[in-house]
Every structure is written in C-alpha cells, then in structure tokens.
N, C-alpha and C positions, 0 to 999 in steps of 0.2 A: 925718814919719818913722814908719813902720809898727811896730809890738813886735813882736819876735819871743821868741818859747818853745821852748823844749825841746820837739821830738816837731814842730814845723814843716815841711812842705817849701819849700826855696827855692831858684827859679830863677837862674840865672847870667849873665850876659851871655856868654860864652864857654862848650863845652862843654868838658866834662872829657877826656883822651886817651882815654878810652874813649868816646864821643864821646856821652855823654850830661848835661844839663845841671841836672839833677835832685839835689839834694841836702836830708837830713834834719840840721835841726840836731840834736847831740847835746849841749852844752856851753853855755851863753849867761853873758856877766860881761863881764873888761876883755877875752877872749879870746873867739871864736866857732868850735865846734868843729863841721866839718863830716864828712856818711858820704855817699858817692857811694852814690847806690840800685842804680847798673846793678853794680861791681866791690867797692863797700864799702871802696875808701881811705877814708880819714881825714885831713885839713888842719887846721891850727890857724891863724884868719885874726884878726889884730887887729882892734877893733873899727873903725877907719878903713877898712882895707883892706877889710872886710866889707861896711859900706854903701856901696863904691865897686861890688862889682862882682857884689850880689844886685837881684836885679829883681822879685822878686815873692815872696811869704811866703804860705801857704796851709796849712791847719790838716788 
C-alpha cells in the first residue's frame, strides 16, 4: 500500500461528473479528504472507501 500526504495527487478509477479524474488530497487520518482539480468539489472518503477506488498517488 502506497502513503499518501497532504498536497498528493490521486488518480481515481472512475472520473468525477466533471469528467475528470484527477484529485489533490487535502486531509489524510481515519477520513481522506479529497479537491477535484478540474471544479474544486470537495469529498470526504473513509479510509476503506479510499483505498478501494484511488489508483495511483503522485507527489
């Protein structure tokens, strides 16, 4: 399993409804809080849910 940091970008398996798949973690703990780069939502994904459906971590 990969560490991921604050300040990350991580790939998705699905894109976002803005149809990009690109996201910067903002938050890391029991919670992983993600920012869509294309629209700037914001998602709060449990750590399970997290490592089910990021695919790649890049600094």
């Amino acid at each position: 399993m990969t560490t991921v940091n604050v300040g990350d970008t991580v790939t998705t398996r699905k894109p976002h409804a803005c149809g990009c798949d690109k996201w910067t973690v903002v938050r890391v703990g029991a919670d992983f809080k993600l920012k869509c780069l294309k629209c700037g939502h914001v998602v709060m994904l449990d750590s399970d849910k997290f490592h089910k459906v990021a695919q790649i971590a890049t600094k």
